[in-house]
C-alpha positions as YAML, in Angstrom:
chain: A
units: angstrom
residues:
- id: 1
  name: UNK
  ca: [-26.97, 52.42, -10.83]
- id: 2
  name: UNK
  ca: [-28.01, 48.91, -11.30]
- id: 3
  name: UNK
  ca: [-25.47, 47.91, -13.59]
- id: 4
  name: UNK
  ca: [-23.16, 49.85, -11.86]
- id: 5
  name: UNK
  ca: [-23.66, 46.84, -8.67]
- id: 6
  name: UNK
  ca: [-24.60, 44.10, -11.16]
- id: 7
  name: UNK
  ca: [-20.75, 44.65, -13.01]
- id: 8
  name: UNK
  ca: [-19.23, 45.19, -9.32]
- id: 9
  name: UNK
  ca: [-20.27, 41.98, -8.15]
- id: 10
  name: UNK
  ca: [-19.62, 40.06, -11.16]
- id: 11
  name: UNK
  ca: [-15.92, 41.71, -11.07]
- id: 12
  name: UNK
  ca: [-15.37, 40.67, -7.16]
- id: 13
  name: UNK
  ca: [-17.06, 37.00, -8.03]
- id: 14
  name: UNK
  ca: [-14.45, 36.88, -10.99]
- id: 15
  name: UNK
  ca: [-11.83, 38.23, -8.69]
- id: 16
  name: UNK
  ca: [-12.67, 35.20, -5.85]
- id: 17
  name: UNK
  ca: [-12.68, 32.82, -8.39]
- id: 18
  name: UNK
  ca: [-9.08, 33.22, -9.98]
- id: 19
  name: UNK
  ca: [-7.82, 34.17, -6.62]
- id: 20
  name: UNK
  ca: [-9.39, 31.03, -5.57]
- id: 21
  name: UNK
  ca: [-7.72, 29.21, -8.63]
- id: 22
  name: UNK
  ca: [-4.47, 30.52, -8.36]
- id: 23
  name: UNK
  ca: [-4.06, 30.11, -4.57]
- id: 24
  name: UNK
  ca: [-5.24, 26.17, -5.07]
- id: 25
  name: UNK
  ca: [-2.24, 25.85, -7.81]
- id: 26
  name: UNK
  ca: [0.45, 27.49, -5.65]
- id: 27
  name: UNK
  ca: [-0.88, 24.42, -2.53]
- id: 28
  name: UNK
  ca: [-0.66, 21.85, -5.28]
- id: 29
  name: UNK
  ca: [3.17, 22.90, -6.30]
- id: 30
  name: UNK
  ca: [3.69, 23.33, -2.69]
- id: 31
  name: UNK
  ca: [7.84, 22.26, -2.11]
- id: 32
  name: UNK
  ca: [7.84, 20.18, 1.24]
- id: 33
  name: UNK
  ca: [10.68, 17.98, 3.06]
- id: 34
  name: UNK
  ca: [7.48, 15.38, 3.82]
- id: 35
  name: UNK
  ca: [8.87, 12.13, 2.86]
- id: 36
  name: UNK
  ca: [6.86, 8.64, 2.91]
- id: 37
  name: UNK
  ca: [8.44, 5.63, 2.42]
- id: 38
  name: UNK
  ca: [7.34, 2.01, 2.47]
- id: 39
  name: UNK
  ca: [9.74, -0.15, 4.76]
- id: 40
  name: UNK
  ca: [7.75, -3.78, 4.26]
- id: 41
  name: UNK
  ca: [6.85, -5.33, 2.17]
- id: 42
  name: UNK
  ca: [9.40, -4.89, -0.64]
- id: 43
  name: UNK
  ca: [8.49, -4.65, -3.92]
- id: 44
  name: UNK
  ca: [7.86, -7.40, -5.89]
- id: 45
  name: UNK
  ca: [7.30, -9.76, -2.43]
- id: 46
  name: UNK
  ca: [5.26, -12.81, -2.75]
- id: 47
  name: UNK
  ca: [3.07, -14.24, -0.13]
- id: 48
  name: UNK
  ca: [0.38, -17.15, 0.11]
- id: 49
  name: UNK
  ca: [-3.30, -16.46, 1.15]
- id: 50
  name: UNK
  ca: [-3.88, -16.13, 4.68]
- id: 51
  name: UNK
  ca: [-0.51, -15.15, 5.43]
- id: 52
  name: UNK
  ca: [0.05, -12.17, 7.74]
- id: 53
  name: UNK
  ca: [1.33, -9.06, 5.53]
- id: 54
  name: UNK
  ca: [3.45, -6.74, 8.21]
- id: 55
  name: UNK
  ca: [3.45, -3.44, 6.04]
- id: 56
  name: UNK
  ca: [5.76, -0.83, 7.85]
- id: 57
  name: UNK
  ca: [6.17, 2.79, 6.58]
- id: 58
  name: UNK
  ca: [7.75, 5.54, 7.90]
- id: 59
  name: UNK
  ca: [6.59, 9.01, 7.47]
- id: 60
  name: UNK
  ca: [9.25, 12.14, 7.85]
- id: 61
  name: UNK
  ca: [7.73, 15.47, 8.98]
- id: 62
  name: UNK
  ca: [10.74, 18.26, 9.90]
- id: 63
  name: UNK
  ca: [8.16, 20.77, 9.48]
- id: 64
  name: UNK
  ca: [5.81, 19.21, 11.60]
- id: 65
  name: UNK
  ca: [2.83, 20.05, 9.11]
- id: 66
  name: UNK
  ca: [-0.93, 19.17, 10.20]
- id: 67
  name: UNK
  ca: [-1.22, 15.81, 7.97]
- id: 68
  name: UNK
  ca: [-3.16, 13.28, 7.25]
- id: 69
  name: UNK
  ca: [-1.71, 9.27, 6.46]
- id: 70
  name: UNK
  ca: [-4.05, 7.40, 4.33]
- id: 71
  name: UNK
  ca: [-2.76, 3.28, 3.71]
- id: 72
  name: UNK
  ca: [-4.51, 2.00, 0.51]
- id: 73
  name: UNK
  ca: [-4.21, -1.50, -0.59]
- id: 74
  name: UNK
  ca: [-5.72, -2.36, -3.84]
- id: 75
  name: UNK
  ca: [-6.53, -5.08, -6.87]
- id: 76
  name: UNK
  ca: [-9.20, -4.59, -9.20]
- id: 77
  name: UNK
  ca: [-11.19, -2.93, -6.23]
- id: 78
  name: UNK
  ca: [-9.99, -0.84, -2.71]
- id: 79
  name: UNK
  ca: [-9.72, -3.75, 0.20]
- id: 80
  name: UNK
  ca: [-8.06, -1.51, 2.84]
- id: 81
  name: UNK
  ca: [-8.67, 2.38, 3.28]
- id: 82
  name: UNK
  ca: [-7.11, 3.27, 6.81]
- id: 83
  name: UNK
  ca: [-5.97, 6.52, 7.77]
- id: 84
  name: UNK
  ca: [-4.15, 8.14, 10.76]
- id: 85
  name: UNK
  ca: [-4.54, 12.02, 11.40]
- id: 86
  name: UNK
  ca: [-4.67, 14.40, 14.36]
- id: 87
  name: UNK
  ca: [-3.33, 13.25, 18.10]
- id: 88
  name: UNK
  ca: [-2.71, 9.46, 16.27]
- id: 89
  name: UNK
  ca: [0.59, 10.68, 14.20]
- id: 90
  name: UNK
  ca: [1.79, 13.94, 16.28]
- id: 91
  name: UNK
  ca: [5.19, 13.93, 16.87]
- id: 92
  name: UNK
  ca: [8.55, 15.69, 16.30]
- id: 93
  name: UNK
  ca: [9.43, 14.95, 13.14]
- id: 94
  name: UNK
  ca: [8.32, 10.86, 12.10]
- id: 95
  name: UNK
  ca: [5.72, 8.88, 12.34]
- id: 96
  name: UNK
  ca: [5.93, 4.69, 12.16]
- id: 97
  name: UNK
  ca: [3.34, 3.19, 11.24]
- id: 98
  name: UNK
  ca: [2.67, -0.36, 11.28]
- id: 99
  name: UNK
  ca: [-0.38, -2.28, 9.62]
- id: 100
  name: UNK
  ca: [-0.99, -5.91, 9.35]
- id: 101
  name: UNK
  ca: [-3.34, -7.16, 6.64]
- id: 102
  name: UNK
  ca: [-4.13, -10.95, 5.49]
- id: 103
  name: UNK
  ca: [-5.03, -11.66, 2.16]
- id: 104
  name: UNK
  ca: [-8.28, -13.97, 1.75]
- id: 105
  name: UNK
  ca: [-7.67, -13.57, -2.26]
- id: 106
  name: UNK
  ca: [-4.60, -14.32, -5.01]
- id: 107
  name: UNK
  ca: [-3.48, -11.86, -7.08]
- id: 108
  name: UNK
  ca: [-1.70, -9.21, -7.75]
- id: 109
  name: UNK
  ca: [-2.01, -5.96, -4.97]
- id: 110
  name: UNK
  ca: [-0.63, -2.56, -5.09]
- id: 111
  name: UNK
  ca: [-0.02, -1.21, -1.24]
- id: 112
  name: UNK
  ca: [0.18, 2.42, -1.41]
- id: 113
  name: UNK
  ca: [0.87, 5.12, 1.33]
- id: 114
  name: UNK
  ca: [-0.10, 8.80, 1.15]
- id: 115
  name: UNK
  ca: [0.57, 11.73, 3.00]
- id: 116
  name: UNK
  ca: [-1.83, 15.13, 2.51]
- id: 117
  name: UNK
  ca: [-2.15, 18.32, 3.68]
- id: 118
  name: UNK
  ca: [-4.88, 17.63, 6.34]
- id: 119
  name: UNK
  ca: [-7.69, 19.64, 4.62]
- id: 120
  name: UNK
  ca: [-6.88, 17.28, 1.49]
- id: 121
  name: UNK
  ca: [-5.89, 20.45, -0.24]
- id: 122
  name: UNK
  ca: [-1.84, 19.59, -1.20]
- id: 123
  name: UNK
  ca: [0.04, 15.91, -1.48]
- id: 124
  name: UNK
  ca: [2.87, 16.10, 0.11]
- id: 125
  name: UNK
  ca: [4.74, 12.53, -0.71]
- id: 126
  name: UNK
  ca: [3.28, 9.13, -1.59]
- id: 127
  name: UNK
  ca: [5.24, 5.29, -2.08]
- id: 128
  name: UNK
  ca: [3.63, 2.48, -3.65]
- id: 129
  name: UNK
  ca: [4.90, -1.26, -3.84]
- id: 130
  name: UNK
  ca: [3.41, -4.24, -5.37]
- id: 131
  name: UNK
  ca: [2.88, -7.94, -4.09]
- id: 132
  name: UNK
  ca: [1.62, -11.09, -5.50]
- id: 133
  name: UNK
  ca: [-0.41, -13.41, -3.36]
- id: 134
  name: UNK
  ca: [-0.85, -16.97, -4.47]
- id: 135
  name: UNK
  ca: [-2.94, -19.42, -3.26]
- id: 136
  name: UNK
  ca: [-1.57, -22.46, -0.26]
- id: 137
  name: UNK
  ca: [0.28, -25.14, -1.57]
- id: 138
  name: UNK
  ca: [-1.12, -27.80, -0.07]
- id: 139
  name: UNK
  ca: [0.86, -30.82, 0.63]
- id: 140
  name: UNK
  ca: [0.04, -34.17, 0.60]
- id: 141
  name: UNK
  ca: [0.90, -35.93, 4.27]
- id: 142
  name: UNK
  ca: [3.88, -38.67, 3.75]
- id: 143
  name: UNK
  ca: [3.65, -38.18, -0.05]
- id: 144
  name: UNK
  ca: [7.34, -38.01, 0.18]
- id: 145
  name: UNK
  ca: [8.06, -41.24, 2.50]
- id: 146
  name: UNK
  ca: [5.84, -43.13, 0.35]
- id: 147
  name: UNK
  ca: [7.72, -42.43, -2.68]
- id: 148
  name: UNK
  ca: [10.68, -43.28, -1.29]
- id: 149
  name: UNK
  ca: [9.42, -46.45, 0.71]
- id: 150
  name: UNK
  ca: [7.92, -47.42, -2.98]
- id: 151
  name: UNK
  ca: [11.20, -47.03, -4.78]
- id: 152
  name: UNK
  ca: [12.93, -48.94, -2.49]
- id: 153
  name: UNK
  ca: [10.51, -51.55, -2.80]
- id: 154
  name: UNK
  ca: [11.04, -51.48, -6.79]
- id: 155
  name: UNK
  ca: [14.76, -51.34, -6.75]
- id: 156
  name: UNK
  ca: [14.78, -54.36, -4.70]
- id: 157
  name: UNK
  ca: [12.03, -55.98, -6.82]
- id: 158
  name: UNK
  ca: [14.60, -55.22, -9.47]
- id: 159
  name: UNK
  ca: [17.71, -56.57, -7.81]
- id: 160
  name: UNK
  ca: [16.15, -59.56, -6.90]
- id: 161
  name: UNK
  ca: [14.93, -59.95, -10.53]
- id: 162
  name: UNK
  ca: [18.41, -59.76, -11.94]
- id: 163
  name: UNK
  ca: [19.90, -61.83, -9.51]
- id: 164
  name: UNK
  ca: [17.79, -64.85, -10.40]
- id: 165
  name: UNK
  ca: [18.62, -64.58, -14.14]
...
């Protein structure tokens, strides 16, 4: 009788587990009409640090599925994880979002946008773009009048030279 419950439960626990498995497969391979997509910046964009990024995305929903929006924007490390879920993103169909974010660093950044299944258990759609960030020119004040003052100077330096020879 003992072995009789011991193979019974190992045969249910067996049972849970590949109905477990198989059930997390079919959510994975889910088909859905949620779209993401990325409206600023464009791929490829540069920018200058401390300049204001304005990253815009745009999130479809027809089916109006219980999601979650997670904005990622990343180098070498994560220096933005922000995500919108529940009451913040219900509506019809879309969701806007808007997101502004100012470098303090140059190089290169990947800004990503995900959509999920709210319980993290499917992907529905994600759009990535990259941007380069460089560091401020900085200008010299008047560089360019002085040039031009000092060859005026020398062309008249020059003129005067030739004139007297």
């Amino acid at each position: 009788m003992k072995k009789m419950i011991v193979v019974v439960v190992t045969l249910s626990l067996l049972l849970s587990v590949i109905l477990v498995a198989v059930g997390g497969e079919a959510m994975d391979e889910e088909e859905s009409d949620v779209e993401v997509s990325i409206i600023e910046p464009e791929d490829g964009e540069e920018f200058q640090v401390g300049d204001d990024v304005q990253i815009e995305f745009r999130v479809n929903n027809p089916e109006d599925r219980e999601i979650k929006i997670s904005l990622l924007i990343e180098n070498d490390e994560t220096i933005v994880n922000e995500t919108w879920e529940g009451d913040d993103i219900k509506t019809d169909d879309s969701y806007q979002g808007n997101y502004t974010w100012e470098p303090e660093d140059e190089g290169d950044y990947d800004i990503s946008v995900a959509v999920d299944g709210l319980y993290l258990t499917v992907r529905y759609d994600e759009d990535t773009v990259a941007i380069s960030v460089e560091e401020e020119e900085e200008e010299v004040p008047g560089f360019t009048t002085t040039l031009l003052l000092l060859s005026a100077v020398i062309s008249v330096a020059v003129y005067r030279k030739k004139r007297e020879v």
